[in-house]
N, C-alpha and C positions, 0 to 999 in steps of 0.2 A: 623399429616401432610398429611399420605395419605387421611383419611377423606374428605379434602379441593380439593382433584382433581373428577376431573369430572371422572364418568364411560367410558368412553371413552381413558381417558388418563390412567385408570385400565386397562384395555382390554390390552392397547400398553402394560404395564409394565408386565403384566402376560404373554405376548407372548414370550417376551425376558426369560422368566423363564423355565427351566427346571420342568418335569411334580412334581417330590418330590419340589422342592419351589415351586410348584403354590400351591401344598396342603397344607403347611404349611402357606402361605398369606391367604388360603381358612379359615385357623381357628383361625388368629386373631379377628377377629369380623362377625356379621351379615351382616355390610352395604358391606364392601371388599367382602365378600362371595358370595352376589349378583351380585357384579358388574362383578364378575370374571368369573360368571358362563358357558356364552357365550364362552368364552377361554377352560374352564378346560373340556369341554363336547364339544369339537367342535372333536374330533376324538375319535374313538373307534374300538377296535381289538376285533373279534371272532374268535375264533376256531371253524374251519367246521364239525360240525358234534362230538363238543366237551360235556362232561360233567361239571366237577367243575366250571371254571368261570362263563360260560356259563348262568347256574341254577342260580350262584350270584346275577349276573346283570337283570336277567331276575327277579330274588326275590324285586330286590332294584326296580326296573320299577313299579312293579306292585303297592309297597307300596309306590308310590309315594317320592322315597328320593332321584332320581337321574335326573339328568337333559341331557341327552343323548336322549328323545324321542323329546327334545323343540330341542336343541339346536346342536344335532349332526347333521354335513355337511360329514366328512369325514368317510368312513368304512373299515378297513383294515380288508379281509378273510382270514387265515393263516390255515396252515395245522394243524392236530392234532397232529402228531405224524411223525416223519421220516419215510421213506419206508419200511427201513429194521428192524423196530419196530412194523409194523401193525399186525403183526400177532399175538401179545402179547393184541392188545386192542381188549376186546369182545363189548364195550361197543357203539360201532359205528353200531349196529345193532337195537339197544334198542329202541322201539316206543317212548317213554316218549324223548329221546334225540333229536328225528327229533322232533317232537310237542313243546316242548321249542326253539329251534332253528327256526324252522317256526316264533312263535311269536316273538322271538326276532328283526327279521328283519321286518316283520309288524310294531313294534312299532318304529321304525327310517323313517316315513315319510318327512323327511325334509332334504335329500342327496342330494350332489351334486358330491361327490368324489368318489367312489368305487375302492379300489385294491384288487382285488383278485389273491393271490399266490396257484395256485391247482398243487394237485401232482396225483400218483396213489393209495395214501397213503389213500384220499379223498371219503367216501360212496358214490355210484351211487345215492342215493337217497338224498344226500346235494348239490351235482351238478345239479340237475333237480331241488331241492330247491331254492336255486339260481338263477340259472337263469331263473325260472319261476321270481322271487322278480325282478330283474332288468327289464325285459320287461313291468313290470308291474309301475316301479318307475319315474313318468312324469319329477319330477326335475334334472333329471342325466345329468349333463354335461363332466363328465371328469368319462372314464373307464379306468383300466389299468387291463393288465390280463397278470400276467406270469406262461406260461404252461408247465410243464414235457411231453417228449415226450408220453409216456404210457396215461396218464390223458385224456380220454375221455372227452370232452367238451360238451354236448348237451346245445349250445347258443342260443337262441331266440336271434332272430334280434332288435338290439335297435336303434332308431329315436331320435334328437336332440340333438345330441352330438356335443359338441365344441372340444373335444379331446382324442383320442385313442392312448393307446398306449399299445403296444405287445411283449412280449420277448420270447423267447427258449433256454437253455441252448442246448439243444439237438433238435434232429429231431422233428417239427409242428406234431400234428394229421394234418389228410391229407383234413379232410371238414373246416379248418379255415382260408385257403386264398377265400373259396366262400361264408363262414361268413363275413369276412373284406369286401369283397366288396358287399353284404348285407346292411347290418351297412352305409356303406359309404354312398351307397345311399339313404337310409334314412334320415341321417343327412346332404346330399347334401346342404339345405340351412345352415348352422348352423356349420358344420366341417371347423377347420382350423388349427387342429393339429393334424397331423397323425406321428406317430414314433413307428415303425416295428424295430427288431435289433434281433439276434441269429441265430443260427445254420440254414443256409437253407430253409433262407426264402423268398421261387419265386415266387412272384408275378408278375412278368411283365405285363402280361394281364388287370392287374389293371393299370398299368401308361400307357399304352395301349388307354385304355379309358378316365379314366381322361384328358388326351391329347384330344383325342376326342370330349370330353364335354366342356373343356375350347376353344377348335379353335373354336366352333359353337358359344359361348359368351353368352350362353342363361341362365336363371335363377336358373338352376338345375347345372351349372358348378363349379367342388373346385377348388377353389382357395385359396392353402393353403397356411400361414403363418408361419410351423413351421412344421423341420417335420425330420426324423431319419432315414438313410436305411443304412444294409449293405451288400445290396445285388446290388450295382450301375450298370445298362443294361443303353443301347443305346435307352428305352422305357424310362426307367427314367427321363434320361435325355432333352429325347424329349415332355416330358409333363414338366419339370421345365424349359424349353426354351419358352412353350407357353402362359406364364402371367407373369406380373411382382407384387413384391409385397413381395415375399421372406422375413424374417427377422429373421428364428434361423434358420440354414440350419445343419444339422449332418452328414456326408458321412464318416460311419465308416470305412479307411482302402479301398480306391476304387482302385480294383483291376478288369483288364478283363480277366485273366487269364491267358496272357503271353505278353510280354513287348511289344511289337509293339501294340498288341487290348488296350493293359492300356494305354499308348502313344497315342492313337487313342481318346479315352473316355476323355483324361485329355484335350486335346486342345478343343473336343467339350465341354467342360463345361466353360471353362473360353474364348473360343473366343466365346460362342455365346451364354452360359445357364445365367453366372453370370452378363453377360455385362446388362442383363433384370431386376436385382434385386440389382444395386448395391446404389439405391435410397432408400433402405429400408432396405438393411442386417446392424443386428446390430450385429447378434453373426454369426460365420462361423468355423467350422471346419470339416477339411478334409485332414487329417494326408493320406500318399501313404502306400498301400501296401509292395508295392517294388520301388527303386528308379526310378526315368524317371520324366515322363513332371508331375505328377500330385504333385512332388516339387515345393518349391519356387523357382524359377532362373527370369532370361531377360526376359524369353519368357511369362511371367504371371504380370511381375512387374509393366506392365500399369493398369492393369484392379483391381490389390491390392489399388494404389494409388485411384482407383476413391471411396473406401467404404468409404465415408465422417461421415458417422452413425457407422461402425461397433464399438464394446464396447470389444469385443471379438474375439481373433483368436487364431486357432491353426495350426498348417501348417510342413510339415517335409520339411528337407534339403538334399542330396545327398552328401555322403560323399565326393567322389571327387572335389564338389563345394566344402568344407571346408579345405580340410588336403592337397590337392596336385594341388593346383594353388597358384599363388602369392598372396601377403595379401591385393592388392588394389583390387583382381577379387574374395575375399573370399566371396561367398553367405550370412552369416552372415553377413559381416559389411554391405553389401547392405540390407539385409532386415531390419538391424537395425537403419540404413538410412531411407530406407522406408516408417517406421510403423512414422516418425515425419509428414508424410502427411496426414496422418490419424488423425484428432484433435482427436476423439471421443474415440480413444483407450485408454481400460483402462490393458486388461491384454494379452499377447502374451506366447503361450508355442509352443516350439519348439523343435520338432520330430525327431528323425532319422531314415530315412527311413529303408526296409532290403533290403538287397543287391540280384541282379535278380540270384544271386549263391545257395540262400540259397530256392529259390524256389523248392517246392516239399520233404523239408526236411522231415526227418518223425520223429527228435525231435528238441529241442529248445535249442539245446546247442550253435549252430553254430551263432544262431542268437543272445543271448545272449551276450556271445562272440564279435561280431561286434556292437551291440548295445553301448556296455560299451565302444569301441574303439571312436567308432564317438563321442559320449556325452563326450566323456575326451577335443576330440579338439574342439567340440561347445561350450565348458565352457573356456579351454583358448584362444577364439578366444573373446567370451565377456567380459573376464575379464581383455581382453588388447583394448578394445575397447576404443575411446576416440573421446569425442566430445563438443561443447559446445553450442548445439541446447538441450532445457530443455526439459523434458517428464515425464509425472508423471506413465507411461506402467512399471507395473509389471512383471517381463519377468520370466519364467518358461524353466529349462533346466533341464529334469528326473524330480528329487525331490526336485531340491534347486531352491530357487526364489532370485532374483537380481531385484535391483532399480537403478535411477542414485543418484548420490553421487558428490558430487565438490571435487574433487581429491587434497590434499594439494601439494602447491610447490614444496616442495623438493621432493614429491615426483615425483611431475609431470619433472621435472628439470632434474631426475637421467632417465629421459627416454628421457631424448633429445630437451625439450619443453621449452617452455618458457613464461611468461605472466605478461604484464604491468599492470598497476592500469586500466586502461580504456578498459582493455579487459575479458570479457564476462569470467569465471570461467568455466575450465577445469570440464566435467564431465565425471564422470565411473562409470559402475556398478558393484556394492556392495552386496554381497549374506547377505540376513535376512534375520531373524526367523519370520514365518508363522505364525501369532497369532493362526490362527486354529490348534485344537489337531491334526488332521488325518494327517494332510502336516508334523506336525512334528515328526510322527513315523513313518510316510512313509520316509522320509531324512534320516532313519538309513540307508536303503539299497542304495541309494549314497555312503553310508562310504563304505561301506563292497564290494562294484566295484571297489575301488582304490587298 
C-alpha cells in the first residue's frame, strides 16, 4: 500500500516520524528508502571540533553511502564536551580532527539552516573554522547562534539572511552587537526576522537606526516581520512605530525599570506602536515584568479587539484586577469576553504578572509565592466563567489548558441559571489533557502549588 503513494505523500509521512521510525521505514524496501531520503538527511548534528562521530560520517560521505552532501538543509553545531570536562579532552588539538571537520562542512553545499551552540569548551581554531564556512555559504537563509558569555566569537559578516536569531544565557562578548548590525545590514534587502533574547543584551543604537532607515522609506530599509527582544527601550519602540507590517511580535517581560518608566513604555506601545500593525499581527506576546499598564485592563482593551488576524496571544493580568474588585469588573471575565472579537484566535495564555514589591528581589521565593496566589484566583475566576458565545481558544493558565465545554443543566441550574429548548447552550471552561508529552509533565508542577 505504501508502494501506491507518491514520493511526495512519503516525504509528508516520514516527517510525521520520529528519527528511529524514519530508519526503520528506510529499511523496508529500496523504493520507500528513496523516496525518504530528502526527509531522513535533511538535518545533521556535529560536534565542534569533535572526534568519533565526526570521522563516521565524514567515512560514510566519502564512500558515497549517505545522503547528507545531496540532501542536507539544516546543520546543528553543538559542543563537544561540557566546560568543566575540557580539560580531560586532548584531542581537540589534533591536526587530523580540524582537517576532517573542515571537510565535513565543505561537503554540505546545499544549507539553508545553521544553529550553532558555542561555548568556551569550543577550539579557537573550530570557531575560525566556522565562521570562515558560513561567510563563505551563498545559500544561508536562517542563522541561529547561542553564545556562552566566555566563547569568543571571531564572525565574519553574513549577507542574505531572511533570519537571525541570538541568545545568551549570560553576559554577550562585547564585539557581537557591532557584528548584529553588520549582518543586518547586509541582509538589509532580504532580513525580516530578527529575535535577540538573554542576559544584557543592548542594542538600542541598532533600533536607533533601523528607525532611521525605515522613516527615509528607501530601498536598504527593515522592515521586519517577526522579531524577539528583551531588552524593550524607548528606541525599540520607536522603530516598531515606524512601519507597519508586524506579524510575530515577542516582548519578553517589558520592563523600564521602575513602575512609572514601565507605565510610560506600555501606553507608548499600544496607543501608538501596536495600533500600526494590527492589520497583520497574527502571533503577539508580551507577558509585564511587573504589574501596571503593560497588563491586560480598559486602557488597552480597544486596540486587543481590533487583532482580527491574531492566532496567538499571550498577555498577563494584575492581580488586583482579579482577586479584589467585584466579579462583573474582574479583568478575566473581560478578556475572556474580549478574545470572542477576535475570529482568528486559536490559543490565549495568561500571565501573572509580579508584584512592583518583589522588585529588586535578590531571590525567587517571594515571587513564587505570589505567582502561585494569582494563578489560584485566575483558575477559579475561569472556571466559573459562563457564557454562551461559542469559541474554539484554547486558553492556558500556568500548566493547565481549558476549552469551552456546554455545561449540563443541573449543573448549570444549581448555579442559579436556567435554559429553555430555544436557548443557545450554557458554556464553560473545561481543563484537558494536552495531547503534547512536554504540556503534560509540565502540569505536574500545577499539582505540587496547590
Amino acid at each position: 500500500m505504501l508502494l501506491e503513494l507518491s514520493p511526495e505523500l512519503l516525504q509528508e509521512i516520514g516527517i510525521q516520524l520520529a528519527t528511529p521510525d524514519q530508519k526503520n521505514v528506510r529499511l523496508t524496501c529500496r523504493s520507500i528508502n528513496l523516496a525518504t531520503q530528502p526527509v531522513f538527511f535533511s538535518c545533521l548534528t556535529l560536534q565542534v571540533g569533535g572526534r568519533g562521530r565526526n570521522f563516521e560520517i565524514l567515512d560514510a560521505i566519502l564512500a558515497g553511502k549517505t545522503g547528507w552532501p545531496r540532501w542536507a538543509r539544516t546543520l546543528k553545531l553543538v559542543p563537544l564536551v561540557a566546560p568543566a570536562d575540557v580539560a580531560s579532552d586532548d584531542s581537540r588539538s589534533d591536526p587530523l580532527v580540524r582537517e576532517v571537520f573542515t571537510a565535513l562542512l565543505a561537503s554540505l553545499p546545499n544549507l539553508r539552516t545553521v544553529r550553532w551552540q558555542t561555548y568556551g569548551s569550543d577550539p579557537d581554531w573550530a570557531r575560525g573554522v566556522v565562521s570562515g564556512f558560513l561567510g563563505d555559504l551563498a545559500g544561508l537563509k536562517d542563522f541561529r547562534l547561542d553564545v556562552a558569555a566566555r566563547a569568543g566569537v571571531p564572525l565574519c559578516v553574513i549577507g542574505g539572511l531572511t533570519s537571525l536569531t541570538l541568545t545568551s544565557p549570560a553576559w554577550p562578548p562585547r564585539d557581537l552587537t557591532s557584528w548584529i548590525w553588520k549582518t543586518i545590514l547586509k541582509s538589509c534587502t532580504t532580513l525580516v526576522a530578527l529575535n535577540v533574547s538573554g542576559y544584557d543584551f543592548k542594542i538600542s543604537d541598532i533600533w536607533t537606526r533601523l528607525a532611521s532607515m525605515a522613516s527615509l522609506g528607501g530601498p536598504d530599509s527593515v522592515r521586519l516581520t517577526e522579531l524577539t527582544a528583551n531588552n524593550i527601550t524607548p528606541d525599540l519602540l520607536t522603530y516598531l512605530g515606524s512601519y507597519s507590517g508586524l506579524r510575530r511580535l515577542n516582548l519578553q517581560y517589558p520592563d523600564g525599570g521602575s513602575e512609572a518608566e514601565s507605565d510610560r513604555l506600555a501606553d507608548l506601545f499600544f496607543e501608538t506602536v501596536l495600533p500600526r500593525h494590527t492589520n497583520s499581527m497574527v502571533e503577539l506576546s508580551c507577558p509585564a515584568g511587573f504589574e501596571g499598564r503593560w497588563s491586560f485592563g480598559i486602557h488597552n482593551i480597544d486596540v486587543f479587539s481590533q487583532l482580527r488576524h491574531l492566532t496567538q496571544l499571550e498577555i498577563s493580568v494584575n492581580a488586583d484586577e482579579v482577586s479584589r474588585v467585584k466579579p462583573e469588573d474582574n479583568v478575566i471575565r473581560l478578556l475572556l469576553q474580549t478574545i470572542t472579537r477576535i475570529p482568528a484566535l486559536r490559543t490565549l495564555a495568561i500571565v501573572p504578572a509580579n508584584t512592583e514589591k518583589n522588585r529588586g528581589a535578590r531571590c525567587g521565593s517571594g515571587w513564587s509565592h505570589y505567582n502561585r496566589i494569582v494563578k489560584k484566583s485566575i483558575r477559579v475566576t475561569v472556571e466559573s466563567f459562563r457564557t454562551q458565545i461559542p469559541s474554539t481558544v484554547l486558553l492556558r493558565v500556568g500548566y493547565r489548558w481549558y476549552r469551552l465545554k456546554p455545561v449540563s443543566i443541573d449543573a448549570h441550574s444549581s448555579l442559579g441559571g436556567g435554559e429553555s429548548a430555544s436557548q443557545a447552550p450554557v458554556l464553560a471552561y473545561h481543563e484537558f489533557r494536552h495531547p503534547d508529552i512536554p504540556w503534560q509533565r509540565l502540569r505536574i508542577f500545577d499539582d505540587e502549588d496547590e
